[in-house]
Structures are given as C-alpha cells and as structure tokens.
N, C-alpha and C positions, 0 to 999 in steps of 0.2 A: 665354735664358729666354723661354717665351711670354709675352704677353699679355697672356692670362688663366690661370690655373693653376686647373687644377678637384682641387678637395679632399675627399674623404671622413675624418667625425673619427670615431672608434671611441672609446667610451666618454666621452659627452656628458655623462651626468648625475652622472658624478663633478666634484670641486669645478676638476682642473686643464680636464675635457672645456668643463666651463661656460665659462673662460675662456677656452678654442680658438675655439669659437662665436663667443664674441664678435668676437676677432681676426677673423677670415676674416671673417666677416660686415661688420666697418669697416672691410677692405684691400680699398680699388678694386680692385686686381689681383688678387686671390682671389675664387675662386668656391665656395661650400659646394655640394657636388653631394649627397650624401648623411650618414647618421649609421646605424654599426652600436651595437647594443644586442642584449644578448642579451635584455631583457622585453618588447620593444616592437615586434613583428616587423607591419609591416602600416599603424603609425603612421606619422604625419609631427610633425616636431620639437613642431611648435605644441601640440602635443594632451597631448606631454608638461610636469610641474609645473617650472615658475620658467623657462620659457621664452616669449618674444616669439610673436607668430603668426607662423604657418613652415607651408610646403606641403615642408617639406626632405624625402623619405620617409627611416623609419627600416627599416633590415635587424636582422635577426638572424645569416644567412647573408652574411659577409662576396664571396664568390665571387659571391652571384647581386649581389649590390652593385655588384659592380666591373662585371659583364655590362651592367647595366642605366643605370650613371652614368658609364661612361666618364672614372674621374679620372685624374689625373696625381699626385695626394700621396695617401698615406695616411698621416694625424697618428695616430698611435696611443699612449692612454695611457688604459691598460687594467693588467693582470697581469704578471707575470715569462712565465707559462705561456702566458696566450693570447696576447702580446705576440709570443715568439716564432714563433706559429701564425698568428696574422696577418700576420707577416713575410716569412715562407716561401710562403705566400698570397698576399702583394701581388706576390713578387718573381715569381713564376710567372705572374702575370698584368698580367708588365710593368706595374705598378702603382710607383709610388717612395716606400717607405716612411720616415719622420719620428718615432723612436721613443724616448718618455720614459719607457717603460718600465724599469726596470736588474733584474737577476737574471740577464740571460744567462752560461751560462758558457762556455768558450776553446771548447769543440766545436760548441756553435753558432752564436759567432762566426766560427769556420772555417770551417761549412756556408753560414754565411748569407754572408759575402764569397766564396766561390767561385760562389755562384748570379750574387750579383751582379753580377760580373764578368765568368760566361759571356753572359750577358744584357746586360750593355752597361750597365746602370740602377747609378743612387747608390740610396744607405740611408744615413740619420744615424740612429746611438743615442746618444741623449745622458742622461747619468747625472743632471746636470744642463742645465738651458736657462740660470738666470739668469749675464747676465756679469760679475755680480759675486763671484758663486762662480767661474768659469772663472778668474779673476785669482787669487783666493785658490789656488787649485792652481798655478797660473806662479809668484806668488810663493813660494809652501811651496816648489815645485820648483827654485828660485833661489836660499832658504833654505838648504834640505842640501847644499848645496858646501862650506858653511862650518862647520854647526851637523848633525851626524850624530846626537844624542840627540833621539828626534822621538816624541810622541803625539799622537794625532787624535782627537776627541773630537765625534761626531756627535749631533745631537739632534733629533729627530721627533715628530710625531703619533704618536696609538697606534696610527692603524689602518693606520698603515705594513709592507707586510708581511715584507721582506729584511733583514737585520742581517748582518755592516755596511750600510749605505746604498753605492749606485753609485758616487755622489762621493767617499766615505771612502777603499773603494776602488782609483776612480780614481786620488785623489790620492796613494795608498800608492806604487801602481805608477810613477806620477813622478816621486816622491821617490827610488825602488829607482834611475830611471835614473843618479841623480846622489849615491847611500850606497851605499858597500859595507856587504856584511850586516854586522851586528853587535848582540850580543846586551847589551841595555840591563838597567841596573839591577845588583843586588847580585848576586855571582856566587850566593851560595847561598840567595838571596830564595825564598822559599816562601808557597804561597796557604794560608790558613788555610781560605776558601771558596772552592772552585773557581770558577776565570773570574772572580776579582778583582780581576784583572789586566789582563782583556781579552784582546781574541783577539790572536793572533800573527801577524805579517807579516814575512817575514825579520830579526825584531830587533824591528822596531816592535809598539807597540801598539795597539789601536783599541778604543775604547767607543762602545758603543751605550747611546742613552738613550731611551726611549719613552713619553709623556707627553699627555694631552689639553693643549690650548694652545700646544702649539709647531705649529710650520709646518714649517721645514727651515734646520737652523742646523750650522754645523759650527764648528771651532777647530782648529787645529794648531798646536803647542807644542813650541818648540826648547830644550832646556839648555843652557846652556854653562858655565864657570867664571866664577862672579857675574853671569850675566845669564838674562835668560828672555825670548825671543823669544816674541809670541803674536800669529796671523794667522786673524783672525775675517770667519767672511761670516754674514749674518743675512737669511731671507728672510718678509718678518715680511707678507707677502699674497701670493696666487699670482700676483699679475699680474707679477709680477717675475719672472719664466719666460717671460713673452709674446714680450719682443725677441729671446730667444735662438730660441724658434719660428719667428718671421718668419722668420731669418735664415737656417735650417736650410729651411726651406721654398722658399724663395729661390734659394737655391746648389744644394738637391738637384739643381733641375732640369740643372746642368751637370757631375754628375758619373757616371760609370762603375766604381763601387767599394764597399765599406765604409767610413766611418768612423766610428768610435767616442771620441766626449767633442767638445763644440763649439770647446772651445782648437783643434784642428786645420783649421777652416774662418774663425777670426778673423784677422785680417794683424795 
C-alpha cells in the first residue's frame, strides 16, 4: 500500500459523496486529489453549498480529471449508469476504482473484471460498505443450510433508484449458494394484485419498500415448523458506510481483480 493514496470522489454533493469527503479528508493516509460533478465543471470544492473551504478542483469530465490529478482511487457513488462508465474509465486509465454504486448487471460485471485483470488493477463494487450489513448476509448465508423457507425484505429512501436494492440481491445470491431452488408457499397461491408477492428469485421472495425516512434497512426471514428466524441490519446514518470505504480503499491498492460485495476482502 503506498503512503499516501490519492483519491478522486465522483459525486460529492450527494448525501453518501458528502461523507467520502469527509473521510478522505480526516485519513492521514488519504489524499482528496480531486471531485467529478457533472454541475460544477471549473469549480473547486470550497465554492460548492455545505462544504468546508477546499481549493480541491471539481471536473465534469472524468478523463481530463484523471490526466490532471494523477489518483490512485476513484470512490464512486454516483448512478447504476454512470457508475458503470466511470468504471470503465477509471480502469482504462489505470485508475482503481471503489464502487458503491449497485445496478450493475452479469455483462458488465464480465466486461469490467476482464478489463481489470488484463490491466493488472483491483475494482471493489460494494452493494453495501456498512459491516453490519455484510454480517447480516454471512449470517442469512449460515441461516439456509438449515431454514430453506426465506424472504428479504429491503427498505429505502424514495429517492433510491434500483429495486431490489444491491444488498437484497447480494444477499439472495448467497443464500442460492447454500438452498436448492424451491418454490415457497401455497402450491396454487395466486396474487389478487400483481407483484403482491414480490419479485421472484429462484423460490425466494424480495420486497421493496420505498419511503421518505428510511436510510437503508433490510431483514431476512426464515420459516420453519413453529419458529421464525428474523436477521435485521439497520442503517439509521450514512456514516455507517464509512469503515467499509476505508477498507475498500485500503485493500484496493493490493489487488489485481474484481470483487464484488465487501464480505470478500473481510478475514
């Protein structure tokens, strides 16, 4: 790991961008080299609302970004879509990108670990950063060895914009390692209103719930014969995303790959 790690964050003045800022900014070993925004092309941090004074320059143009600050991270938490475009971006500009973006789908997760690969550079996409949600997917994932009847029950902000959430997800696909499919509930159970149900994952269920006041909340709920298993994580501020950042920031610098969810880079 060097030194100093120099970081560009892409999308600052959202509410998670704000708290990257801060991060970088109180990590000795972190260096904020620059900030992309697509409003603010020409700026420096300072100039923008509810920030500290900062000569940080802001881009618009991710690429001349990288030309000009020479970083080593690119924390990205932005879009599904531009997530993925900055990605592709960073990694062609041997740049190592740090990404809390989710919505990617399996093809360009293919495209983006083959880049990275050939190029020699790590990429973390993490669905989520906090490690208390990571544990909640170990344990759900621990869970169905035992307890194969399972819904997940995700709950967000409104202005969240993917349904299912990354985490929900993630943690569907964990669960798959350790449940053979199977189709829950009443064999001839019928929706009165469509998607009553929730969406369908080989058997499983998932709801989405979308609401001013929540943050990022999930639950996973096991059946079984007289009991009910229930493994809640609650992320009730952002700053609770911070350490799993660090950490991802951290470890990038020594890896030559993809990985996707931060369960994979905690011992």
């Amino acid at each position: 790991m060097a030194d100093t790690i120099k970081i560009v964050i892409a999308g600052p003045r959202g509410r998670m961008g704000r708290e990257a800022v801060k991060l970088v900014q109180n990590t000795p070993h972190f260096t904020l080299a620059g900030a992309v925004d697509h409003r603010n092309d020409g700026k420096t941090l300072g100039e923008l609302e509810g920030f500290a004074d900062s000569n940080i320059p802001v881009y618009s143009d991710l690429e001349k970004c990288f030309q000009d600050t020479l970083p080593d991270v690119l924390i990205d938490l932005t879009t599904p879509e531009t997530g993925y475009l900055h990605t592709r971006t960073a990694l062609l500009n041997q740049v190592r990108p740090v990404v809390g973006t989710t919505g990617f789908n399996d093809e360009q997760l293919k495209e983006l670990k083959q880049l990275a690969e050939e190029r020699e550079i790590g990429v973390i996409i993490a669905p989520n950063f906090a490690i208390g949600a990571v544990l909640m997917m170990k344990f759900s994932q621990m869970a169905a060895k035992y307890l194969d009847d399972v819904e997940i029950m995700e709950m967000h902000h409104d202005q969240k914009l993917d349904a299912p959430s990354g985490t929900a997800l993630k943690t569907a696909q964990m669960i798959q390692q350790q449940r053979a499919s199977k189709k829950q509930g009443h064999p001839k159970e019928q929706e009165t209103i469509q998607g009553a149900r929730g969406a369908d994952m080989d058997g499983m269920k998932i709801h989405s719930i979308r609401l001013p006041g929540l943050i990022a909340h999930q639950q996973v709920m096991f059946g079984g014969e007289g009991q009910l298993l229930t493994i809640r994580h609650d992320s009730h501020d952002r700053t609770s995303f911070m350490s799993g950042v660090k950490i991802c920031v951290e470890t990038i610098m020594t890896l030559n790959t993809l990985v996707y969810g931060l369960e994979n880079i905690l011992d």
